[in-house]
C-alpha positions as a Markdown table, in Angstrom:
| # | Residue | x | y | z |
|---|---|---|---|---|
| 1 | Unk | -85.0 | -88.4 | -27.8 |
| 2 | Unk | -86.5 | -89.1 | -24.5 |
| 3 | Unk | -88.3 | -86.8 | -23.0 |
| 4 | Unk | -86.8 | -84.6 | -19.7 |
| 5 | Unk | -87.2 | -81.1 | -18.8 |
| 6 | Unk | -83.6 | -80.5 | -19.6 |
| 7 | Unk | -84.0 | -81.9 | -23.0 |
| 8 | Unk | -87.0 | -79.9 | -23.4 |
| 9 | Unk | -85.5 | -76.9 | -22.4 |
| 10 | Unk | -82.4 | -77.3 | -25.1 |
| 11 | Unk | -84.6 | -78.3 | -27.7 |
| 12 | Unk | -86.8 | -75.2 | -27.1 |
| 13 | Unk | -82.8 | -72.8 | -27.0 |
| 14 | Unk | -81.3 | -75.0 | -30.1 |
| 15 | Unk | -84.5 | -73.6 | -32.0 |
| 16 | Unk | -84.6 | -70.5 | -30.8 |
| 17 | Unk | -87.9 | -70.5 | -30.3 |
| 18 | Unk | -90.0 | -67.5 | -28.6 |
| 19 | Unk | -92.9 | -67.9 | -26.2 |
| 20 | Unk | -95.7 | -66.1 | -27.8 |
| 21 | Unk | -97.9 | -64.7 | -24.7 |
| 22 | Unk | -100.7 | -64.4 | -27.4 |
| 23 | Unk | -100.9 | -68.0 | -27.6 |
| 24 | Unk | -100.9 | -67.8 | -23.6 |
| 25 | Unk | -97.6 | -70.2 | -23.8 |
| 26 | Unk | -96.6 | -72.1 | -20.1 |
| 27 | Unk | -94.9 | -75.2 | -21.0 |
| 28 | Unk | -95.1 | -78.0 | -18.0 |
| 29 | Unk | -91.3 | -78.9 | -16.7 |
| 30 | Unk | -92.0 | -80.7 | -13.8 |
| 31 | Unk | -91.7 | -84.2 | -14.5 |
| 32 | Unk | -93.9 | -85.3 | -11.5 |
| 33 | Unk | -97.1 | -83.1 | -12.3 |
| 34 | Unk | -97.1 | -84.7 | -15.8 |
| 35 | Unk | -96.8 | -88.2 | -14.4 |
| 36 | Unk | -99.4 | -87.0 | -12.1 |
| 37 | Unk | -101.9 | -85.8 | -15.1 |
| 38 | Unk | -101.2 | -88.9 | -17.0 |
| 39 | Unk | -101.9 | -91.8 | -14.4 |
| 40 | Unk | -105.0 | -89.6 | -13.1 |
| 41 | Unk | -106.2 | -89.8 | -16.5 |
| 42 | Unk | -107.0 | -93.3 | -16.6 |
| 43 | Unk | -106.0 | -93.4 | -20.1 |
| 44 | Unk | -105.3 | -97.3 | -22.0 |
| 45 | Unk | -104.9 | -98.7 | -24.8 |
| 46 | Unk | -108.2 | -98.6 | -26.2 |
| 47 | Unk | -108.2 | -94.6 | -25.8 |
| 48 | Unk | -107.9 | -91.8 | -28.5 |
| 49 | Unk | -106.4 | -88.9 | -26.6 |
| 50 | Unk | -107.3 | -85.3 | -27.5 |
| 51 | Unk | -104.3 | -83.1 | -26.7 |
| 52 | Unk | -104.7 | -78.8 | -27.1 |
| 53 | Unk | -101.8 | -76.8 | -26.8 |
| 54 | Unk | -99.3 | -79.7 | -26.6 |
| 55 | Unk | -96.5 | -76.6 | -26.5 |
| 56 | Unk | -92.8 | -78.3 | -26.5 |
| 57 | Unk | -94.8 | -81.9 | -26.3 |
| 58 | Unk | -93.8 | -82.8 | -22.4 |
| 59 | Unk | -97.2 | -84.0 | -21.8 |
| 60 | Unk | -98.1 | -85.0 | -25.0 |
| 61 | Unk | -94.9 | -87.6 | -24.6 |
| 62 | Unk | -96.2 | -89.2 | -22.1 |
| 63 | Unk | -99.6 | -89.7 | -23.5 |
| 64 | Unk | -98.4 | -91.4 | -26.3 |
| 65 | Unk | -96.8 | -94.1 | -23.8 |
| 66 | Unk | -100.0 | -95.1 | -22.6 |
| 67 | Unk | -103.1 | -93.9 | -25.5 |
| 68 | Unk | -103.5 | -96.3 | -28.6 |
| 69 | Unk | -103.5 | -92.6 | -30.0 |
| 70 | Unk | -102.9 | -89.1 | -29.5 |
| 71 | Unk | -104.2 | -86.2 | -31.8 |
| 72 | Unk | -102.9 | -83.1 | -30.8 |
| 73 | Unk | -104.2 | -79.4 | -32.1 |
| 74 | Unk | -101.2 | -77.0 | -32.0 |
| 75 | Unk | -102.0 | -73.6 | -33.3 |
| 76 | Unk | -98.2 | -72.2 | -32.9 |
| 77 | Unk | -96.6 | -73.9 | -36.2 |
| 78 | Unk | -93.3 | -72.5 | -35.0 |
| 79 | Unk | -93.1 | -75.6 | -32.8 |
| 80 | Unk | -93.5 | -77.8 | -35.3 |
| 81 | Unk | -89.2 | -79.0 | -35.3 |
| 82 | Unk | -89.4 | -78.5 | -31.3 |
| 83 | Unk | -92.3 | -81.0 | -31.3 |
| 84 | Unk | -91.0 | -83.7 | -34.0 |
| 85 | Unk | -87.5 | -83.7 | -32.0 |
| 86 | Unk | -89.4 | -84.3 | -28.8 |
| 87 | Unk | -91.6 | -87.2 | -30.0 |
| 88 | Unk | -89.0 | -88.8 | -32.4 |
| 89 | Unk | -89.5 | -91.8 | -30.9 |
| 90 | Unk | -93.2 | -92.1 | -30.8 |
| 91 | Unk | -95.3 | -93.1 | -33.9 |
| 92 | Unk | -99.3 | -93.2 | -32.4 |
| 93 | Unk | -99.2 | -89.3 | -32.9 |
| 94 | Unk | -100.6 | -86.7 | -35.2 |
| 95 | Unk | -100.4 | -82.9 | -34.7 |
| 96 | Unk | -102.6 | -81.2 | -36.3 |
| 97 | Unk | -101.2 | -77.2 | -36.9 |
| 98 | Unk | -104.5 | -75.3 | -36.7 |
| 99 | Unk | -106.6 | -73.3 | -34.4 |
| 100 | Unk | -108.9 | -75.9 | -32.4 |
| 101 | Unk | -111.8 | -73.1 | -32.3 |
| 102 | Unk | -111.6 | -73.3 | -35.7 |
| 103 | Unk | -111.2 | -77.2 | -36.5 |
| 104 | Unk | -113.9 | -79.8 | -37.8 |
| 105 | Unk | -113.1 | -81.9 | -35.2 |
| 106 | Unk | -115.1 | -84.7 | -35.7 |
| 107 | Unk | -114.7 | -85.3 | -39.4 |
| 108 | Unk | -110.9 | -85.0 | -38.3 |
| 109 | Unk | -112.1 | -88.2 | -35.8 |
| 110 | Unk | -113.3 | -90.0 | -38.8 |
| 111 | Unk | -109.9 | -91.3 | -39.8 |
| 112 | Unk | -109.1 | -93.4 | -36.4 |
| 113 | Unk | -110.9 | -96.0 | -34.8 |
| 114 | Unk | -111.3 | -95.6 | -31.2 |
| 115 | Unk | -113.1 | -97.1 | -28.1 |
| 116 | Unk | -113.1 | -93.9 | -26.3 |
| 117 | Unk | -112.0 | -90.4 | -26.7 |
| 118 | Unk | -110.4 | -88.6 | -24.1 |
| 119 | Unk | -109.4 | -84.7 | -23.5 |
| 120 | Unk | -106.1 | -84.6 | -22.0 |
| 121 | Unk | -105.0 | -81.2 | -22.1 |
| 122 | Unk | -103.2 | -77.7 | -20.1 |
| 123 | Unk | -105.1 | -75.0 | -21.8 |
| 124 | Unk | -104.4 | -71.6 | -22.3 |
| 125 | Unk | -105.8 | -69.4 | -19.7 |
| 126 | Unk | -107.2 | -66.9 | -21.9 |
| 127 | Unk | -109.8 | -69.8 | -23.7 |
| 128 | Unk | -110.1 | -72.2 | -21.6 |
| 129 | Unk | -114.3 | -71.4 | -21.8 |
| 130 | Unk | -114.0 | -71.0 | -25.5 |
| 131 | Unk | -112.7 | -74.6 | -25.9 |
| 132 | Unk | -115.0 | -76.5 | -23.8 |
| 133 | Unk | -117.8 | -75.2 | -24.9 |
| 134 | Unk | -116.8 | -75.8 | -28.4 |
| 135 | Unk | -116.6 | -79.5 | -27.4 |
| 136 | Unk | -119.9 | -79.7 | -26.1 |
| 137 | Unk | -121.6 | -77.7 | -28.5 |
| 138 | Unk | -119.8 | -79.2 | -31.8 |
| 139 | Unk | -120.9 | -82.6 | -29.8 |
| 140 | Unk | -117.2 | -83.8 | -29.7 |
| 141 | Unk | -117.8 | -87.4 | -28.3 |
| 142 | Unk | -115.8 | -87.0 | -25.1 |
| 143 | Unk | -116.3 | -89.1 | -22.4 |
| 144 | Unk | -113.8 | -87.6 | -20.0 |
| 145 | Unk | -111.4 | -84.5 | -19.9 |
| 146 | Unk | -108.5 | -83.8 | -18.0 |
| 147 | Unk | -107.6 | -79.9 | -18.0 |
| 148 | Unk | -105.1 | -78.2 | -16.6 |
| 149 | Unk | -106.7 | -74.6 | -16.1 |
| 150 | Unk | -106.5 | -71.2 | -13.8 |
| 151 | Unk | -107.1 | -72.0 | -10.1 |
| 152 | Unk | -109.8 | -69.7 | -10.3 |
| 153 | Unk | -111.4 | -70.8 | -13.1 |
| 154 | Unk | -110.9 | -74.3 | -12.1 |
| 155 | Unk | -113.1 | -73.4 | -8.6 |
| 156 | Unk | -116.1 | -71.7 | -10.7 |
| 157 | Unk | -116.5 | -75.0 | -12.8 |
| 158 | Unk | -116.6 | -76.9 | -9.2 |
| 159 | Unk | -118.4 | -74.3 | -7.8 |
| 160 | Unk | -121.6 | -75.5 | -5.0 |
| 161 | Unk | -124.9 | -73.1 | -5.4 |
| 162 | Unk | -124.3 | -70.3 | -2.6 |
| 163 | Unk | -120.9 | -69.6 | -3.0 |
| 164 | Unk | -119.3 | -66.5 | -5.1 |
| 165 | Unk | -117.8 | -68.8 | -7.4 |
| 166 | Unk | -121.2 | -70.5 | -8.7 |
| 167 | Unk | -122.5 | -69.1 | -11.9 |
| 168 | Unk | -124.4 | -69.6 | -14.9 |
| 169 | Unk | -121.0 | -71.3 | -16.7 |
| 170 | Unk | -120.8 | -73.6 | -13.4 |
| 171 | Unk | -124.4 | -75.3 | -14.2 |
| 172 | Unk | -123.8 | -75.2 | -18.0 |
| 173 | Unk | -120.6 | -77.2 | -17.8 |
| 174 | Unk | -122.1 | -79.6 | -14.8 |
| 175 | Unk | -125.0 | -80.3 | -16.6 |
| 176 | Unk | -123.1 | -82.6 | -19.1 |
| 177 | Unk | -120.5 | -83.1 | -16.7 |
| 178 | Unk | -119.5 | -84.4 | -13.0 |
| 179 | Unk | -116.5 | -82.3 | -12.3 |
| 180 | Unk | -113.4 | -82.8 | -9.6 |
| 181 | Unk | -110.5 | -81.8 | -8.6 |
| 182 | Unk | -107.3 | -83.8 | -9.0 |
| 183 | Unk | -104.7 | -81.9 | -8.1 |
| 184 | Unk | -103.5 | -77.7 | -7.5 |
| 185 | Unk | -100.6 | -77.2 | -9.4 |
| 186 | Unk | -97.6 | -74.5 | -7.9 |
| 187 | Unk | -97.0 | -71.7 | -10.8 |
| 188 | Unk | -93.3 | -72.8 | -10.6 |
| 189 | Unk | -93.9 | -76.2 | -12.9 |
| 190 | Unk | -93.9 | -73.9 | -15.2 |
| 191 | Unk | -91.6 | -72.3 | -18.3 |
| 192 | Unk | -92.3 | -69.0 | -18.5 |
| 193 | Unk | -94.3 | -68.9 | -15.0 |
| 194 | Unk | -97.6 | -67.3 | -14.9 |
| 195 | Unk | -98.6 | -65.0 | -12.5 |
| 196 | Unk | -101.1 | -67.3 | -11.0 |
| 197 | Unk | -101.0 | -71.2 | -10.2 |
| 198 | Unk | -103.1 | -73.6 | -11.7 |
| 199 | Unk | -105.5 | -76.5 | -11.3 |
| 200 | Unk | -106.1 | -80.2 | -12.5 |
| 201 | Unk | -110.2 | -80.9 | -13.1 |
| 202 | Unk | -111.5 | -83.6 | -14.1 |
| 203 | Unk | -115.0 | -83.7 | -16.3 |
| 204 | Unk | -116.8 | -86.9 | -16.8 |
| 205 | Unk | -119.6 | -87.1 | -18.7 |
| 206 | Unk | -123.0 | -87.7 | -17.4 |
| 207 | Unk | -125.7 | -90.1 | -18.1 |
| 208 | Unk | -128.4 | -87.5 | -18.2 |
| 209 | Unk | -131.0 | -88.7 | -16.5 |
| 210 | Unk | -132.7 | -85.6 | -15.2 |
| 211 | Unk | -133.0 | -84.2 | -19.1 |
| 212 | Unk | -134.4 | -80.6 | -19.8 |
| 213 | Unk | -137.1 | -80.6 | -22.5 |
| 214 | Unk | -135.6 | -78.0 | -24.3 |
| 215 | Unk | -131.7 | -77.1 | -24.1 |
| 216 | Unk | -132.1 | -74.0 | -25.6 |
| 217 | Unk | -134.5 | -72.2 | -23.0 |
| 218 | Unk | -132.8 | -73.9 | -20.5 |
| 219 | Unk | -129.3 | -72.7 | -21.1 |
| 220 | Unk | -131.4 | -69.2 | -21.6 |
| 221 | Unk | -133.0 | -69.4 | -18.2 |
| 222 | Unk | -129.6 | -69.8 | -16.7 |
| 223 | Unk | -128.2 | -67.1 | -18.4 |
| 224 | Unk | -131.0 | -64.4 | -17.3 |
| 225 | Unk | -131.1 | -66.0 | -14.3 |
| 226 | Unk | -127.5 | -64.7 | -13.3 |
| 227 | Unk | -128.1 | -61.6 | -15.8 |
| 228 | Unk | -127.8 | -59.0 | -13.0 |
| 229 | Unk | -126.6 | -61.7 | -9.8 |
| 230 | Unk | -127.7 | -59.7 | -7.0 |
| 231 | Unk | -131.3 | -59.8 | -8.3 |
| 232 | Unk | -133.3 | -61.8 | -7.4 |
| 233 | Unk | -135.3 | -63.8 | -9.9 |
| 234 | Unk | -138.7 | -61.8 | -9.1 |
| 235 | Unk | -136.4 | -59.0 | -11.5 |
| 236 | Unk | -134.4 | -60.8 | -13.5 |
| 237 | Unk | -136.7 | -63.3 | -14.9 |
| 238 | Unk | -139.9 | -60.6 | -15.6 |
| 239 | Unk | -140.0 | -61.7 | -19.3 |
| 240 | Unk | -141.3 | -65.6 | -18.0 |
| 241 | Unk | -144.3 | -66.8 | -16.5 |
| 242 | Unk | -143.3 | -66.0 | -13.2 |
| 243 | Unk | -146.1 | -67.7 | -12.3 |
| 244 | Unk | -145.0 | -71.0 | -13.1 |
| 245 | Unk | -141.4 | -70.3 | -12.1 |
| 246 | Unk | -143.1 | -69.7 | -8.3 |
| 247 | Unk | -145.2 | -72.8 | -8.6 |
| 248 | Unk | -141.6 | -74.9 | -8.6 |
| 249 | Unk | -140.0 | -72.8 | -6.5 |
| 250 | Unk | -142.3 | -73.5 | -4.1 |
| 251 | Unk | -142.3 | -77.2 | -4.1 |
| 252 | Unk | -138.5 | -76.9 | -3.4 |
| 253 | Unk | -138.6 | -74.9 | -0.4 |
| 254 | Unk | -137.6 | -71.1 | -2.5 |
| 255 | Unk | -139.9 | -68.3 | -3.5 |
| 256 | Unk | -139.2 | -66.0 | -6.2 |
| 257 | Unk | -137.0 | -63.5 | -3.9 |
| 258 | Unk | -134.4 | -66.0 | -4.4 |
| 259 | Unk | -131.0 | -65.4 | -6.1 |
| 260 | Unk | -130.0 | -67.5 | -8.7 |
| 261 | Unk | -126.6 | -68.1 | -7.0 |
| 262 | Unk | -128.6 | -70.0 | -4.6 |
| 263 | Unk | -130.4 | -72.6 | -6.2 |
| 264 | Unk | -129.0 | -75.8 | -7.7 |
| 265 | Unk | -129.0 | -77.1 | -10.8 |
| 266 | Unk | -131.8 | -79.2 | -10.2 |
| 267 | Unk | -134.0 | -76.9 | -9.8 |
| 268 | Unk | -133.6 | -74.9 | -12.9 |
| 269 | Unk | -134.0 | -78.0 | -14.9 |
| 270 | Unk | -137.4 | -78.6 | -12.8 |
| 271 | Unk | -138.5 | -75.1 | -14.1 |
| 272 | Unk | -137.3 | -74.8 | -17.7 |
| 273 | Unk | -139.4 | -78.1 | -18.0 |
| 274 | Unk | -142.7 | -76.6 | -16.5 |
| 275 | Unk | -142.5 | -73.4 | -18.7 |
């Protein structure tokens, strides 16, 4: 069956399925955005495409049309005759009923060649963090994702150092990645529609070439860093050589009454490497 919102929307009636708000379940029905989504992702022939959530399989439709192959995590297995109605006519697919929190992703990768691995994907709202990190921590091979996420929390992975949106999350994610916007998306795409609207970000991995020394204390600088974010680091960072942190402060124009919401990324790498 080709894909069309009508069709998707009868094939989601015929088997009377039930949105599930615990699996934070808002299907795309606007043709246009997911035309949009695809040709943004740059995705070819040569590209294994990493689909979560593929829902009633609108998106996942069109991926297939344009990936050598798409592997799609679906934790709802009550979509399973939705999704194999919607895709009848594709073959370069495999869906994989499972939690992707929970999945060993990259043996899973083992049993398809690929060029490249993309992350095409609308997440649910309610782990969207959760997931990326996974795929950085589980060092998923991805080159590039494409994720359809919250407005808001789309802005806090873009976010620029002394803005309200900047965090300890926005430097974790943007030290692996360079990370855009690609489009806003109107709540009204969507079936049910959410109470907010959404955002298209792109993530590309970086060629890290300013590298901390040690990921560990770096991520854990960040993260006390930010601890209490109206301190300033003078407080929040007592447990370090504060000494040391002020040297490199210094040399960049701060001082130690700085907030971490202030200082860019840089900088933080410059001082997890001198302690």
């Amino acid at each position: 069956m080709k894909y069309s919102p009508k069709n998707m929307k009868e094939n989601l009636t015929s088997n009377d399925f039930l949105f599930k708000k615990k699996f934070g379940q808002n299907f795309i029905i606007d043709e246009n955005i997911i035309d949009a989504i695809t040709l943004k992702s740059s995705i070819d022939k040569d590209t294994l495409v990493i689909e979560i959530g593929p829902g009633a399989g609108s998106l996942t439709y069109k991926l297939c049309s344009k990936a050598a192959f798409v592997l799609c995590y679906e934790i709802d297995k009550e979509l399973k005759n939705v999704l194999e109605e919607n895709l009848n006519s594709c073959e370069n697919y495999e869906i994989v009923y499972e939690d992707f929190l929970k999945a060993n992703v990259k043996s899973k990768l083992k049993e398809y060649p690929y060029s490249k691995i993309y992350v095409v994907a609308n997440l649910p709202y309610y782990i969207t963090t959760p997931i990326i990190i996974k795929i950085i921590e589980d060092q998923i091979p991805v080159q590039k994702m494409i994720l359809m996420v919250q407005k808001e929390v789309g802005n806090r992975f873009r976010a620029q150092p002394g803005t309200k949106e900047y965090n300890s999350l926005t430097i974790f994610l943007n030290y692996y990645f360079s990370i855009k916007k690609i489009l806003d998306v109107n709540r009204n795409v969507f079936l049910p529609k959410p109470n907010v609207d959404s955002i298209v970000v792109s993530f590309t991995r970086k060629e890290l070439s300013n590298k901390v020394h040690n990921e560990s204390l770096f991520f854990k600088l960040i993260r006390d860093s930010f601890r209490q974010k109206r301190k300033t680091l003078r407080n929040n960072l007592k447990e370090y050589d504060l000494k040391k942190i002020e040297s490199i402060l210094n040399e960049k124009g701060y001082d130690l009454s700085v907030r971490a919401e202030n200082l860019p990324m840089e900088v933080f790498i410059d001082i997890a490497n001198a302690l």
